[in-house]
N, C-alpha and C positions, 0 to 999 in steps of 0.2 A: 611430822609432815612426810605421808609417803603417798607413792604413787604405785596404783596398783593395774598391772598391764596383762591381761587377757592374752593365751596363745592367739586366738581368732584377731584379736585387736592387732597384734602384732604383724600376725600375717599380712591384713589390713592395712597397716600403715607400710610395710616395708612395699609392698604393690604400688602404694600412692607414690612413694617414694623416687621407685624408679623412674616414674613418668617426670618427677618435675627434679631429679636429679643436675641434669645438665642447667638448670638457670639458678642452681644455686640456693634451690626455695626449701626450708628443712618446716615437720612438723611442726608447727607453733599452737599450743591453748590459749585458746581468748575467751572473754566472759561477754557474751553478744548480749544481756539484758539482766535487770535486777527487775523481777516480776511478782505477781502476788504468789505465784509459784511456786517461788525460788528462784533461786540464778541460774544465768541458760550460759551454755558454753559448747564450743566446738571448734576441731582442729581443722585449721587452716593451714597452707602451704606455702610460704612466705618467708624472705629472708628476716633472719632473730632479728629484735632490737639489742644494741648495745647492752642493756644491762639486764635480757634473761637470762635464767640460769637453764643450764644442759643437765638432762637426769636419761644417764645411759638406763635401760631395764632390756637385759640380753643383750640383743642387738639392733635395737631400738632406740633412738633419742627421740627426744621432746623437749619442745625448751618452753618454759614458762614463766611469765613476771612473778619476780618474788613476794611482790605484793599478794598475788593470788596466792601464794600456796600460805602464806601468812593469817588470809582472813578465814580461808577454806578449808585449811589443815591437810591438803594431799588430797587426792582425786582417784578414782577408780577410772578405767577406760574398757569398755568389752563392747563386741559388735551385739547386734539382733537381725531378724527379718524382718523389713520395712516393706511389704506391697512385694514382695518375689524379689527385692534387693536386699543384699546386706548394709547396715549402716552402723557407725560408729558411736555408741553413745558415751556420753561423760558426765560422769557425779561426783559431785561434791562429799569429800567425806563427814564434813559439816554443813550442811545447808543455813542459808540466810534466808528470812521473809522482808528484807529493807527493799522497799519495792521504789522506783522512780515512775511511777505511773502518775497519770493525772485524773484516774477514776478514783470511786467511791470503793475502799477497800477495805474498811477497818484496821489501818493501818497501825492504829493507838492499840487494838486488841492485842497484838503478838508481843 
């Protein structure tokens, strides 16, 4: 289970950082959907729950339910260009197709 952190990501998060420094809100991974996809995730800025875990990389924290890095096996994190902005993206180093959807998706095929 590792996590893999981009210079650009870094810089990245440590920017966000400042901004929401004073209310105490640290980077947190959440998994926002189980889609035909894959699983979707993105860091929010929120104070931890009691029982994530903290994974320094530099000088960088992140805190993430252990259950994630359990089903997921560790996460990669690096920015892109989005439309003339930077944005953050995150992947699974294992991807899941258990979708919670309520379409037509072949779900028995994977």
């Amino acid at each position: 289970m590792s996590i893999t952190l981009g210079d650009a990501a870094c810089k990245y998060m440590r920017r966000k950082q400042e901004i929401y420094r004073k209310s105490d809100r640290k980077p947190r991974l959440i998994l926002v959907a189980r889609s035909c996809k894959g699983a979707e995730f993105r860091l929010v800025y929120e104070v931890p729950k009691p029982d994530d875990s903290v994974h320094i990389i530099g000088d960088c924290e992140l805190y993430i339910a252990p259950a994630l890095l359990d089903e997921y096996g560790g996460f990669s994190l690096d920015t892109e260009l989005f439309f003339f902005a930077q944005r953050l993206v995150v992947q699974p180093k294992m991807q899941t197709y258990k979708c919670d959807c309520k379409q037509k998706c072949n779900k028995e095929e994977r």
